[in-house]
C-alpha positions, 0 to 999 in steps of 0.5 A: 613147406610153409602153409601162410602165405602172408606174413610169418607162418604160425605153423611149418610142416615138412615131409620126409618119405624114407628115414635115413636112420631105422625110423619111420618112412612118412614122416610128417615134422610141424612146428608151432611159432605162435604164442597158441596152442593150435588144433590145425586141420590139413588136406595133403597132396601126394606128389611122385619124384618128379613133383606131379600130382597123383590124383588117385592116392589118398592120405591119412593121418595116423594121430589126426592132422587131417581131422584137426586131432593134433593139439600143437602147443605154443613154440613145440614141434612134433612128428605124424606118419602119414599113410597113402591108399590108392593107384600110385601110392608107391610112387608117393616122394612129397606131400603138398600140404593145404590149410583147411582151419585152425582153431586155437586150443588151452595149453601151456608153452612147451620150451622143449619137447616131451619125448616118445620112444620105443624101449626095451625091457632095459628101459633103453631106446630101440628100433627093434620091434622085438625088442619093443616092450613098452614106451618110454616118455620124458618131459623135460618141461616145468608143466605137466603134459597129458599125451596120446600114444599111438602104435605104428605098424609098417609093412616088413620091407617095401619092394625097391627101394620105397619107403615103407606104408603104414599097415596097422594103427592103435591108439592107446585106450587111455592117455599118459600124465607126465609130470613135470621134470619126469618119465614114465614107462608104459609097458606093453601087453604080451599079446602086442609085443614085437607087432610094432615098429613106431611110437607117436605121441601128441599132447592133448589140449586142455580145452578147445577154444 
C-alpha cells in the first residue's frame, strides 16, 4: 500500500502474513524511490481476513519501523517482521499502515541490496534452524555499508493454518562493515545456535539529518 496520498510515494510498504516459501510469516516489504535516505516512523492497523479492523491487537516492529530506527537508503528496498500482542492476533490477515514522521538520514545510493542470510556450517543459505550456524552478508554495492543484524525466533507451528508469531528477538550487540563488492560471515555462538529461524538486516545512517 502506498503511504502518500498526493503525488508519488517516496516510500511503499507491503505486508504479507504467511511465506509461500519456508521464510518468515509477517513480513513486512518497504521501498525507498527517493533521492534520500529516510528514517520513517510508522503506526500499523491489524486488519483479519475480511478487511475489519482489530482494535484489541497491538504491532511492533522487530528492526524499529515503528519507532523510526529503520534507515532506508536512496532507491533500496528491505524486509521487517512484524509481531502482533492482543485479543485476536491470530486473526491478523493485513496490516494498514500510517505515516507518523519521516526524517531524512546520511547515506549513499544503494543500486542493489545488500543481503542477509541465514547459512550453514558450508557457508550455504538455510531455512533450517539447526542448520543455522552464522549469518552470511553480501554487498554487491561499490560503497561500503554498515548493518544491524537482527535474530528472529518464531513459534514452532502455528495452530491451523496461521501464520506463525514472533516469540524472541535479538539484536546483535555490534554492527557489520561490509565492504564493498564483499561478504562477510558472522558466526553464531554455541549457546544460540539452532534457537532462530530468521535474520534481518537494515543499514545504519551515517548521520541523522
Amino acid at each position: 500500500m502506498g503511504l502518500f496520498s498526493r503525488g508519488k510515494a517516496p516510500l511503499t510498504v507491503t505486508y504479507r502474513a504467511k511465506s509461500e516459501s519456508g521464510g518468515l510469516d509477517q513480513v513486512l516489504s518497504f521501498r525507498n524511490d527517493t533521492e534520500t535516505a529516510l528514517l520513517p516512523t510508522l503506526r500499523f492497523v491489524a486488519r483479519d481476513h475480511y478487511g475489519r479492523e482489530l482494535p484489541h491487537v497491538v504491532p511492533h516492529s522487530v528492526l524499529g519501523m515503528d519507532r523510526g530506527a529503520v534507515c532506508v537508503p536512496p532507491g533500496s528496498t528491505g524486509i521487517d517482521v512484524l509481531a502482533f500482542t492482543g485479543e485476536g492476533n491470530r486473526s491478523v490477515r493485513g496490516v494498514e499502515a500510517h505515516v507518523v514522521e519521516i526524517m531524512e538520514a546520511e547515506h549513499p545510493p544503494l543500486t542493489q541490496d545488500v543481503t542477509v542470510v541465514m547459512i550453514d556450517l558450508e557457508q550455504r543459505k538455510t531455512y533450517e534452524p539447526a542448520d543455522f550456524w552464522g549469518v552470511g552478508l553480501a554487498n554487491p554495492n561499490d560503497v561500503e555499508v554498515e548493518m544491524r543484524v537482527v535474530l528472529i525466533q518464531h513459534e514452532p507451528q502455528a495452530p491451523k493454518d496461521d501464520p506463525r508469531q514472533v516469540v524472541d528477538v535479538v539484536e546483535m550487540t555490534e554492527t557489520v562493515t561490509v565492504a564493498p563488492q564483499g561478504h562477510q560471515v558472522i558466526w553464531l555462538p554455541e549457546d544460540v545456535r539452532g534457537q532462530y529461524d530468521g535474520v534481518l538486516g537494515a543499514p545504519v545512517p551515517a548521520l541523522r539529518l
